[in-house]
C-alpha positions as CSV (number, residue, x, y, z in Angstrom):
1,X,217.5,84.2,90.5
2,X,214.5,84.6,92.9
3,X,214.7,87.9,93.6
4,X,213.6,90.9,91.2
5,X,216.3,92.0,88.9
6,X,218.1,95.6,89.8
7,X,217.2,94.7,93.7
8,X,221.1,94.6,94.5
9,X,220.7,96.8,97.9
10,X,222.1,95.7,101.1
11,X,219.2,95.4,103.0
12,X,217.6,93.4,100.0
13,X,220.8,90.9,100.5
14,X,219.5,87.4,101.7
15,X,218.9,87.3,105.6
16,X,220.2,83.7,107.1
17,X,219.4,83.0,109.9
18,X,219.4,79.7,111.9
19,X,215.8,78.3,112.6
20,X,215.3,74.3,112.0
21,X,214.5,74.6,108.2
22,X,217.1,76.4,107.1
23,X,219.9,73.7,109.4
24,X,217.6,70.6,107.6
25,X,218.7,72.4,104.3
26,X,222.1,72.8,105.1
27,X,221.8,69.4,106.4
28,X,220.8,67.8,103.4
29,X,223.4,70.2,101.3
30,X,226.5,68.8,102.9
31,X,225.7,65.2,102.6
32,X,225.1,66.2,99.2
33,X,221.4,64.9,99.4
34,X,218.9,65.7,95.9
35,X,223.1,66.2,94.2
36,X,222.8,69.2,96.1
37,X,220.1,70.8,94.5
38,X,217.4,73.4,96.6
39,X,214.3,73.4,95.0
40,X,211.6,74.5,96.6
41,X,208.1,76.2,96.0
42,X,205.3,78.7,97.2
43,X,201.9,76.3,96.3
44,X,198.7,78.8,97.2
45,X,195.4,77.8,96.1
46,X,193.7,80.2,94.5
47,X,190.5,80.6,96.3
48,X,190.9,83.8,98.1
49,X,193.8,86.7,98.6
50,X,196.8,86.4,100.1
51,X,197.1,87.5,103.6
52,X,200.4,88.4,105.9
53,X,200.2,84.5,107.1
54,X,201.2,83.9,103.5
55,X,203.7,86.7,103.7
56,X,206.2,84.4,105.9
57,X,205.5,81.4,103.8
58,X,207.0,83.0,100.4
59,X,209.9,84.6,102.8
60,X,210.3,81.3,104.0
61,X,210.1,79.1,100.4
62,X,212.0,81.8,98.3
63,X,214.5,82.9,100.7
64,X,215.9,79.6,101.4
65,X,216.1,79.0,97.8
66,X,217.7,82.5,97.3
67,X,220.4,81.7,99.9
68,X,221.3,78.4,98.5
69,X,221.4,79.1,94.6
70,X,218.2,77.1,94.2
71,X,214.9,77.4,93.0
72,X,211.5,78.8,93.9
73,X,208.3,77.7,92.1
74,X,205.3,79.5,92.1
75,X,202.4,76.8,91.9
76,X,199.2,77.1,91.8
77,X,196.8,74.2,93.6
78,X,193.8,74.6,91.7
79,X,191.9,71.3,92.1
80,X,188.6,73.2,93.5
81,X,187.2,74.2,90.1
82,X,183.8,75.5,92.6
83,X,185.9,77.9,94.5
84,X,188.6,79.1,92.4
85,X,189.0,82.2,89.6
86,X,191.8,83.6,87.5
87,X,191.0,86.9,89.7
88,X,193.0,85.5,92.4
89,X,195.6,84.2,90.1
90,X,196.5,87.3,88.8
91,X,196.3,89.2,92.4
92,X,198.8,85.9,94.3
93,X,201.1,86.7,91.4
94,X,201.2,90.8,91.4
95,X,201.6,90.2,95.9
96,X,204.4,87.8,95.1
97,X,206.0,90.1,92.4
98,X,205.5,93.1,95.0
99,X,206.5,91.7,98.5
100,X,210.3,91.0,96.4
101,X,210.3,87.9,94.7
102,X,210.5,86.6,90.9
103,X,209.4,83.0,90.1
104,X,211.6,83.6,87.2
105,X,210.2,80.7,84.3
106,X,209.0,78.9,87.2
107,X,205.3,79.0,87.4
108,X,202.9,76.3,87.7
109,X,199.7,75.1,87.9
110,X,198.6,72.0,89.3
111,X,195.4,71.5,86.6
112,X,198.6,71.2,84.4
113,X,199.5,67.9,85.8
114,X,195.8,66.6,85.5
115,X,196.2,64.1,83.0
116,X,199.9,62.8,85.1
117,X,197.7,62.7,88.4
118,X,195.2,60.5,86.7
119,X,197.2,57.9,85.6
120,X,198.7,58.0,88.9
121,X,195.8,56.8,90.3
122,X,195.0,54.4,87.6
123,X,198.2,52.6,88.9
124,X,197.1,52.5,92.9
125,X,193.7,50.8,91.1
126,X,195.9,48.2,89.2
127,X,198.1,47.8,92.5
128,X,195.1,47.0,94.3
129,X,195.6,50.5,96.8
130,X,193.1,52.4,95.6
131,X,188.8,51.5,95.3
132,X,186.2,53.1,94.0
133,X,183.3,53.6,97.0
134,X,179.6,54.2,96.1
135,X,179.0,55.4,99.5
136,X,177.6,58.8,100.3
137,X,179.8,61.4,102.1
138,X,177.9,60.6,104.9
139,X,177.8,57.3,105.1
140,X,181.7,57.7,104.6
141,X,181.8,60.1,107.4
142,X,180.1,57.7,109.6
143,X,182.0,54.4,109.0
144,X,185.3,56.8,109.1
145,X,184.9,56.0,113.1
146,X,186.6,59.1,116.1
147,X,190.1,59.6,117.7
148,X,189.1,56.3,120.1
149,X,187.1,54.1,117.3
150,X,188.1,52.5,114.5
151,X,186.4,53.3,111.5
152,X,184.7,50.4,109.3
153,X,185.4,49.2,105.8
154,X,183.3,50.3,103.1
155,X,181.3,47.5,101.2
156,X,183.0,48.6,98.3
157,X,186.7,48.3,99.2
158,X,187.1,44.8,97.9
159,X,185.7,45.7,94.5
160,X,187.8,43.6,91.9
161,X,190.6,45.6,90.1
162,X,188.9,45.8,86.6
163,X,185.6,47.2,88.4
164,X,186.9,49.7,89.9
165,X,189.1,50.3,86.4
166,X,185.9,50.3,84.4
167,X,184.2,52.8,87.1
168,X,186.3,55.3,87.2
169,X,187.0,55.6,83.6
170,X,183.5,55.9,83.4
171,X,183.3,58.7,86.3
172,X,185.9,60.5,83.8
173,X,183.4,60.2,81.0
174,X,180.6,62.1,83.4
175,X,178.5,59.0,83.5
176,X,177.6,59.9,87.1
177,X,176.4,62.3,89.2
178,X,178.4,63.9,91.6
179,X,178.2,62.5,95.1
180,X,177.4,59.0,93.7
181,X,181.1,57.8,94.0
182,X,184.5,58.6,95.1
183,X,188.1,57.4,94.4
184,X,189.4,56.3,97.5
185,X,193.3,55.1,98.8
186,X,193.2,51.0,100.5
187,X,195.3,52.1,103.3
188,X,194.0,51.4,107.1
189,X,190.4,52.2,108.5
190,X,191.7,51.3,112.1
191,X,195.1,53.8,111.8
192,X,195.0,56.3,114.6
193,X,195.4,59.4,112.4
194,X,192.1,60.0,110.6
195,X,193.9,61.1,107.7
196,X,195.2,57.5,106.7
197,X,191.8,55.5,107.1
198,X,191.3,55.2,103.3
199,X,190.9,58.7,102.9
200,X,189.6,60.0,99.4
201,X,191.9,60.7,96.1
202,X,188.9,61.7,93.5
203,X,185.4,63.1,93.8
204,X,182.8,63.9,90.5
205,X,182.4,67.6,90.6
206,X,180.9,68.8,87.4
207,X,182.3,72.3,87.2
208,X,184.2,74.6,84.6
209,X,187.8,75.4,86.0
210,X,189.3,78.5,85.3
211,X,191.9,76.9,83.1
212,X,191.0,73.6,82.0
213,X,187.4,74.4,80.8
214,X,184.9,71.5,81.4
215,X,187.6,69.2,80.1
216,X,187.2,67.5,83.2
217,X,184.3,66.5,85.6
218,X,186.7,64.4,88.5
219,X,189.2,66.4,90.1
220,X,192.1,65.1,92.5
221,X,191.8,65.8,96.2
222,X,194.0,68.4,97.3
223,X,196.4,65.5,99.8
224,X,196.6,63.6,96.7
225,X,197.8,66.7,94.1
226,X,200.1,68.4,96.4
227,X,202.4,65.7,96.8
228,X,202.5,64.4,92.8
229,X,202.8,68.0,91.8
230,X,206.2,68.2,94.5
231,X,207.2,65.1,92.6
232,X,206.8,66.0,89.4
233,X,208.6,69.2,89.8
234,X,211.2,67.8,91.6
235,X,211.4,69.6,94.8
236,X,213.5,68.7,97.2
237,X,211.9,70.3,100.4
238,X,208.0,71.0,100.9
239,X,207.5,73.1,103.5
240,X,204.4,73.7,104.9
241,X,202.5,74.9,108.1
242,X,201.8,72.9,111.1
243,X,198.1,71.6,110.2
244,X,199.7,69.5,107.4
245,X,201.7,67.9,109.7
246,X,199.4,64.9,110.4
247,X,198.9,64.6,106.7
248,X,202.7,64.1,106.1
249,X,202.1,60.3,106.8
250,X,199.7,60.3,103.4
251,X,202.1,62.1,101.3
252,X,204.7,59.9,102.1
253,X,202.5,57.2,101.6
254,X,201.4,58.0,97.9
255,X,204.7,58.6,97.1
256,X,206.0,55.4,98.1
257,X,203.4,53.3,97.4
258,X,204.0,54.9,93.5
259,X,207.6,54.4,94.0
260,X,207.8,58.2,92.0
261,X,211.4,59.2,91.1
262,X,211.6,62.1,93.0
263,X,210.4,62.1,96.9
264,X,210.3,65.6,98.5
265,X,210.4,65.8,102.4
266,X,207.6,67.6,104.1
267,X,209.1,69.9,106.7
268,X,206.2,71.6,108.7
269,X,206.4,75.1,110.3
270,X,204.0,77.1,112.7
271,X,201.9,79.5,110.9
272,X,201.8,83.5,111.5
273,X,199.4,84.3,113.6
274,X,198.6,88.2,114.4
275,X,196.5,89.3,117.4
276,X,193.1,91.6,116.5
277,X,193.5,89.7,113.0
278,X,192.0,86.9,111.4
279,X,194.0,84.3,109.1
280,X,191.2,82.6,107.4
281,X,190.4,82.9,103.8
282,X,187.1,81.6,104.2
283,X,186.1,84.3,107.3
284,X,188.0,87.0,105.7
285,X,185.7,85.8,102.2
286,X,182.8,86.4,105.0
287,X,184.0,90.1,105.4
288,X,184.0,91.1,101.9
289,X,180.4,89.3,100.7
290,X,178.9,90.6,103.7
291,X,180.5,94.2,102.8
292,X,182.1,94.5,106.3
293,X,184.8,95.7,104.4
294,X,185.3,96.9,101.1
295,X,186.7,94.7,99.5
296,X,189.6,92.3,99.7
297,X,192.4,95.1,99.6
298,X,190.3,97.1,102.1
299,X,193.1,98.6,104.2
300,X,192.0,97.1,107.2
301,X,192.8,93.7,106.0
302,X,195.4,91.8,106.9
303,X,195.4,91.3,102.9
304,X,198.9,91.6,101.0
305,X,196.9,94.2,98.6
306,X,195.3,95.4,101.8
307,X,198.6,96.2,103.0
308,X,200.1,97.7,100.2
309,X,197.1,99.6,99.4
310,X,197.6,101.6,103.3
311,X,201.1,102.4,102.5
312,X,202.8,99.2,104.1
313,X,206.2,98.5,102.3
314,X,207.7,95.4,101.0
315,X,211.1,96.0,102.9
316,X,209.2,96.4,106.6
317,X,207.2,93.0,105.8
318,X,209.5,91.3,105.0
319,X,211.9,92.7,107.6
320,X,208.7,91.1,110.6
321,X,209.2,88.1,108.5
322,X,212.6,87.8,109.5
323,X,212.1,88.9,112.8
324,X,209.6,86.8,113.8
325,X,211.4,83.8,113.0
326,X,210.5,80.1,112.4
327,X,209.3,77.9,115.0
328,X,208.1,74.4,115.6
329,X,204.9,75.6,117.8
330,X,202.3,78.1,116.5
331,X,201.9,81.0,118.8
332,X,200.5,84.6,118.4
333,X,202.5,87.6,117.7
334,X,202.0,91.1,118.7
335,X,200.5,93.4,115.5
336,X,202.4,96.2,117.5
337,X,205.6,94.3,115.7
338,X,204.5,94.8,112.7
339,X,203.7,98.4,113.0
340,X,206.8,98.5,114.3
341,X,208.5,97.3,111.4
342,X,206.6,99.7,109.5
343,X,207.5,102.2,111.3
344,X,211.4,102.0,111.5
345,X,211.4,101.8,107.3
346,X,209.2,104.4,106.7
347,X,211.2,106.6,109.4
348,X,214.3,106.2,106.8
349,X,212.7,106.5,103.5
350,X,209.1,109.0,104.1
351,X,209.9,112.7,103.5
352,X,208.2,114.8,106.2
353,X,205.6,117.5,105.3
354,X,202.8,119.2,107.1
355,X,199.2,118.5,106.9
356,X,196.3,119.5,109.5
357,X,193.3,117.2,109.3
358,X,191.2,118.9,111.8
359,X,191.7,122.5,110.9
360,X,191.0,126.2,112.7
361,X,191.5,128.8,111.1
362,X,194.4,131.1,112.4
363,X,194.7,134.9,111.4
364,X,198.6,137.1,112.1
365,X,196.7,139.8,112.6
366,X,200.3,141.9,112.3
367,X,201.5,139.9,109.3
368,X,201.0,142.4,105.9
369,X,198.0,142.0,103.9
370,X,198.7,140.3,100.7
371,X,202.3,139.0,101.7
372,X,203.8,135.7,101.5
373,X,207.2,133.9,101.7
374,X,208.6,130.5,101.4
375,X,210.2,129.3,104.7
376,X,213.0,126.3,104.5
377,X,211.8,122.9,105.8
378,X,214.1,120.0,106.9
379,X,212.6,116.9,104.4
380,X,213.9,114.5,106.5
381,X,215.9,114.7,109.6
382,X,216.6,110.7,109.4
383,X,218.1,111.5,106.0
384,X,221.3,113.8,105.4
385,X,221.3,113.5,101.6
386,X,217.3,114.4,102.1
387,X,218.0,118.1,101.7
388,X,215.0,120.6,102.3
389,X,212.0,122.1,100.8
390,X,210.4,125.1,100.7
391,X,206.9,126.0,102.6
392,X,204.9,128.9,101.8
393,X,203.6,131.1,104.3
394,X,200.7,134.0,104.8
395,X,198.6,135.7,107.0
396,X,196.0,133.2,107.1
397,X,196.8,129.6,108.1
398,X,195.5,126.9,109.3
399,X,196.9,124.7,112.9
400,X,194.9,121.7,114.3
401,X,191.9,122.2,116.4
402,X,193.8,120.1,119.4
403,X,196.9,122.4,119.3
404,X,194.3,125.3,120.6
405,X,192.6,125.7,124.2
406,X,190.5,128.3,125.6
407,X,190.6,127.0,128.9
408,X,193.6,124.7,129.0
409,X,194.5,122.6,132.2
410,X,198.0,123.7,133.9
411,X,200.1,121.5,131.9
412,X,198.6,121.9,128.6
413,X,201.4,123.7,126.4
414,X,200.4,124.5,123.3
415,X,198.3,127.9,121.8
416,X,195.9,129.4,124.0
417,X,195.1,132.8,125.1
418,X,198.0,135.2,126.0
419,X,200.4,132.2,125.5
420,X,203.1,132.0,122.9
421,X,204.3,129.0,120.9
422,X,206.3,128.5,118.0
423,X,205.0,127.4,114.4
424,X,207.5,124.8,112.8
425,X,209.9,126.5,110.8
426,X,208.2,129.7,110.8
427,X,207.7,132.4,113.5
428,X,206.3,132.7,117.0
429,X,202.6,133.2,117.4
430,X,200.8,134.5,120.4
431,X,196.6,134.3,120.3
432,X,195.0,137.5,121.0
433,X,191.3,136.9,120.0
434,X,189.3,133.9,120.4
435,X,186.0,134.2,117.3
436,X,183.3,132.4,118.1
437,X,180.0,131.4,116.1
438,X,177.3,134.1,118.1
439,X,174.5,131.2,117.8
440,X,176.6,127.4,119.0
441,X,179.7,129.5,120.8
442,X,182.1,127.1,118.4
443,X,185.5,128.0,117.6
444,X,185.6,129.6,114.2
445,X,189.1,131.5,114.3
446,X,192.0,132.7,116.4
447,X,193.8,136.2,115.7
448,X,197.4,136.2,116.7
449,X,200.2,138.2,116.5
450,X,203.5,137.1,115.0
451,X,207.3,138.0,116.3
452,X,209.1,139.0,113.1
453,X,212.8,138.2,114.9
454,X,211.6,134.7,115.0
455,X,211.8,133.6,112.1
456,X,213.2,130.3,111.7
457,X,211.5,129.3,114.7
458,X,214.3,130.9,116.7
459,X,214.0,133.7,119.2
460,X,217.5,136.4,119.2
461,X,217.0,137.4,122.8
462,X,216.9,133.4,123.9
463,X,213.5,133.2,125.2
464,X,211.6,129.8,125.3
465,X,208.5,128.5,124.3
466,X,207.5,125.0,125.4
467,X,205.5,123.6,122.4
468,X,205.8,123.6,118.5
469,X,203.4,123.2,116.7
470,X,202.4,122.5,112.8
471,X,200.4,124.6,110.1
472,X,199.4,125.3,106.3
473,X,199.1,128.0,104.9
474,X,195.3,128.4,104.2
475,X,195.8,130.6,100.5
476,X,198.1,127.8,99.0
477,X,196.9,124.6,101.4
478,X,195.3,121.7,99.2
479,X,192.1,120.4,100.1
480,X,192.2,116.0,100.7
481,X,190.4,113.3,102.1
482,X,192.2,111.5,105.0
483,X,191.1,108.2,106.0
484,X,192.5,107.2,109.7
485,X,192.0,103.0,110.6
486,X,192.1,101.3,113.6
487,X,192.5,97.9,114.5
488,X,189.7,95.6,112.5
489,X,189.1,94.2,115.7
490,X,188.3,95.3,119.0
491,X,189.5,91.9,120.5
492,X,192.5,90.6,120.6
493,X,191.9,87.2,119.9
494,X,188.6,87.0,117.5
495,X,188.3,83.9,116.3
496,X,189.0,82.3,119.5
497,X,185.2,82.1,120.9
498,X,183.8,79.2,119.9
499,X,180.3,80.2,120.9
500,X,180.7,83.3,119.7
501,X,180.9,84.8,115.9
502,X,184.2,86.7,114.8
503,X,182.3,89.0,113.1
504,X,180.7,90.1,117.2
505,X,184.3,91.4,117.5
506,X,184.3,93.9,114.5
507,X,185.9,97.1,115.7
508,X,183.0,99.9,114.5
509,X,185.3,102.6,115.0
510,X,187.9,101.0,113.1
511,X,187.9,103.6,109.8
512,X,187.1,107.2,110.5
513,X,187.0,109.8,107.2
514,X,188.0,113.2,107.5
515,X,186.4,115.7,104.6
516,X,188.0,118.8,105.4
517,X,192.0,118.3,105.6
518,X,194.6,120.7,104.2
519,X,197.7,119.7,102.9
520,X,201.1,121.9,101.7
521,X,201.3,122.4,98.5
522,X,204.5,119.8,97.8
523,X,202.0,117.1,98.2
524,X,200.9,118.2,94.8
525,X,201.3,115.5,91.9
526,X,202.0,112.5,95.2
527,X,202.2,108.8,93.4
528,X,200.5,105.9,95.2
529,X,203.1,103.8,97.0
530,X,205.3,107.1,98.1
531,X,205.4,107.7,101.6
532,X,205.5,110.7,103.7
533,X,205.3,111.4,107.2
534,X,202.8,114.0,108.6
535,X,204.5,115.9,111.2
536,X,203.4,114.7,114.6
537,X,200.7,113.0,113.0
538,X,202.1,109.7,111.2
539,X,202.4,108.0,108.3
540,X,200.3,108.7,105.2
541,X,200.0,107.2,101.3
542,X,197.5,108.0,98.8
543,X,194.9,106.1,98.0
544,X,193.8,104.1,94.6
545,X,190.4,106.1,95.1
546,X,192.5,109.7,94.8
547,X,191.8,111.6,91.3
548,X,193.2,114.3,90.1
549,X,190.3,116.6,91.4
550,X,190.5,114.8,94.8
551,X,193.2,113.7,96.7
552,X,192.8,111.1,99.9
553,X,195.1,109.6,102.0
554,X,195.5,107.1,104.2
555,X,197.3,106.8,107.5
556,X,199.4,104.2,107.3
557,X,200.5,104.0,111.1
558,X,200.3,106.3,113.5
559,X,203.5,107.4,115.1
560,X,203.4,106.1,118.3
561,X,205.0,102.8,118.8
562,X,204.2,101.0,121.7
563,X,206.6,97.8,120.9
564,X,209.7,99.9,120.6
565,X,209.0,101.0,124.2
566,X,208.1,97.3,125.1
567,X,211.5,96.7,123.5
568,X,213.3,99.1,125.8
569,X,212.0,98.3,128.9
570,X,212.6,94.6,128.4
571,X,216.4,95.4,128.0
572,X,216.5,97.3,131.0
């Protein structure tokens, strides 16, 4: 019921694995704990767009609930009015929908349970667990004390019951300004974690939100929402990363303290962390106002619109998900695993064509004027149901300007003078003529000569050549933009320095644009989101930018894959 309708596949079958979540759910499930309902949720804030980090969450939240005929929410956390926009709602839910998943009728927002939230707190005021302080937020910082001090009471915590009724009714109303008070929980300004020393429920902040107008002006702090909003949708497991671990002692204590019907349990896991990436919203925020990038689905993001915008599938993202696990102790992972991923889907799926991105010219001198003829190509090897296409060939074509050198070292076997090599599919070629520009001596064009009994690639008397190589034919050839991306950063760990700021790290050679590609002509009418592989080049997806007057691509991943040999040698 969480997953997409139609998506009946095997590989999109549930993947169980395991890990210590999924044995707490099974747990609960045969001591028939919550009457053996799984009900869990996805809860982003919408504030920024979601990243890969994210990615594992929703694998996380809607798988288990997909493998245990439960329920996923998608809910929304949107108690920062100042930072938040109906932008990012719409792009949180599209990433969701894409990377699989389908909240089904069960999508939330937290500003829905305003009015629920409020009267929650009305009743820690009547129990006498909850104060309204008129201190600043740096006063409150101050008496909130460090890891070895206690902090100290505010002067406010003992106002009567009524008092602090009458004042924060009236902070409703927008009698104050914001700053001049807060709602804060009585709990214990000497307990060791920081998050328990009376930490604050409310604060005045006199801002439209995105759905609720400027219906209010005091919104509920984010410790105090999450856990209601769990209640009140009656979830039975709230997972969560690692840095809400210390806060789990709060959200127990609200819940208790309220004696709600429904008490979730917090169950923290250790984020996704990726080397040469950032998982910040606010730093990756940084990139796009500073235009760094452009824009939040820039393709060198770690962005789920980034992603999918480079050519990344749902399958290989979810497949790292898996992968990688869930553990009690954050850690790094290698990107090179997601590539990976990437690669071993698209290897399946990505018909291969030919494209040259860095083109010389190429003349068969002893090919007929004016004659052409389609050659059979293999779609995909990977794929026996693929079939083949056909590839058009003349006397003029183009090869890459690294398959050609004039004065090649001893083990460089590809074209160059007076050596032969074969052309994939087609015919072997051997370069006569070198044509050079008279005034910089560049390359302009090689004439070569053709073997007609090759055709196929194949020679009849059995003689070898040691390199293939790839071409288009330059009369039917379409003209494209290809954009090749590197790694964002150039260090593996850039948000690590303390002293030093991420953005010191940003990899300047990271997106290269190429003008002056050729592509064969099957590429003609290609749909964003369908792959193909570029012979001995990589991975490659059009762009949103394309038009029908100009086609660009983006590599998606290159075809080397250092973690598969990792892989390899670690069996050995």
């Amino acid at each position: 019921m969480n997953q997409k309708p139609g998506n009946n596949s095997e590989e999109s079958k549930p993947f169980r694995s395991l890990d210590f979540v999924r044995e707490i759910v099974a747990q609960d499930l045969k001591a028939n704990k919550h009457d053996g309902k799984v009900v869990t949720r996805f809860p982003p804030e919408p504030n920024g767009y979601l990243h890969i980090g994210h990615a594992k969450s929703i694998c996380l939240n809607f798988g288990i609930a997909l493998e245990n005929q439960g329920t996923c929410h998608l809910r929304f956390d949107d108690t920062n009015p100042a930072k938040e926009d109906e932008e990012y709602v719409d792009a949180i839910k599209e990433d969701v929908s894409w990377l699989g998943f389908d909240w089904g009728e069960h999508l939330y927002f937290a500003s829905d349970y305003f009015e629920k939230i409020y009267a929650y707190a009305v009743e820690l005021i009547k129990q006498g667990q909850a104060y309204v302080d008129s201190l600043s937020a740096e006063e409150i910082r101050k008496n909130r004390g460090t890891l070895t001090e206690p902090g100290k009471n505010s002067p406010y915590r003992d106002r009567p019951v009524e008092e602090n009724q009458d004042l924060f009714e009236r902070m409703r109303k927008g009698e104050f300004e914001e700053g001049t008070h807060v709602l804060r929980a009585k709990i214990d300004m000497a307990s060791g974690n920081m998050n328990m020393r009376d930490p604050t429920l409310y604060r005045i902040r006199k801002a439209s939100h995105h759905r609720t107008g400027d219906k209010w002006c005091i919104y509920p702090m984010y410790d105090f929402t999450h856990c209601l909003s769990d209640s009140i949708e009656g979830i039975t497991h709230s997972i969560c990363t690692l840095e809400f671990e210390n806060h789990r002692p709060l959200y127990d204590w609200v819940l208790d303290e309220l004696k709600t019907p429904c008490h979730p349990q917090q169950i923290e896991f250790a984020r996704l962390n990726l080397n040469y990436s950032i998982m910040s919203k606010r730093k990756l925020l940084e990139l796009v106002k500073g235009e760094h990038v452009n824009g939040w689905d820039d393709p060198r993001m770690p962005t789920i619109c980034g992603l999918r915008r480079r050519g990344y599938t749902p399958e290989a993202i979810r497949e790292f998900c898996k992968r990688i696990g869930v553990a009690k102790v954050d850690g790094v992972i290698d990107i090179a695993l997601l590539e990976h991923c990437l690669r071993e889907d698209l290897n399946k799926r990505a018909p291969r064509v030919m494209a040259v991105l860095k083109p010389l010219k190429v003349v068969i001198t002893n090919y007929p004027q004016g004659q052409e003829e389609d050659l059979d190509a293999v779609n995909n090897p990977e794929d026996p149901d693929a079939g083949t296409r056909k590839v058009p060939f003349s006397r003029e074509l183009y090869i890459e300007q690294d398959d050609f050198m004039e004065d090649p070292p001893k083990k460089f076997y590809r074209l160059s003078p007076e050596k032969e090599v074969r052309l994939r599919y087609a015919y072997f070629i051997t370069c006569e003529k070198v044509i050079k520009d008279e005034q910089t001596g560049e390359i302009k064009e090689l004439h070569c000569t053709y073997d007609p009994a090759t055709k196929g690639g194949n020679s009849p008397d059995g003689r070898k050549v040691k390199a293939t190589i790839h071409w288009v034919s330059a009369r039917h050839a379409l003209p494209a933009e290809v954009r090749l991306y590197d790694r964002l950063f150039n260090n593996e760990n850039p948000s690590g320095e303390k002293d030093i700021n991420f953005k010191n790290f940003f990899n300047p050679c990271s997106l290269e644009v190429l003008n002056d590609c050729w592509l064969e002509p099957s590429l003609k009418g290609l749909r964003p989101g369908d792959p193909r592989q570029f012979e001995r080049l990589g991975y490659f997806s059009l762009d949103k930018d394309a038009t029908e007057q100009k086609t660009i691509l983006n590599r998606t991943v290159s075809l080397r894959d250092s973690w598969a040999k990792i892989s390899k040698a670690h069996k050995k």
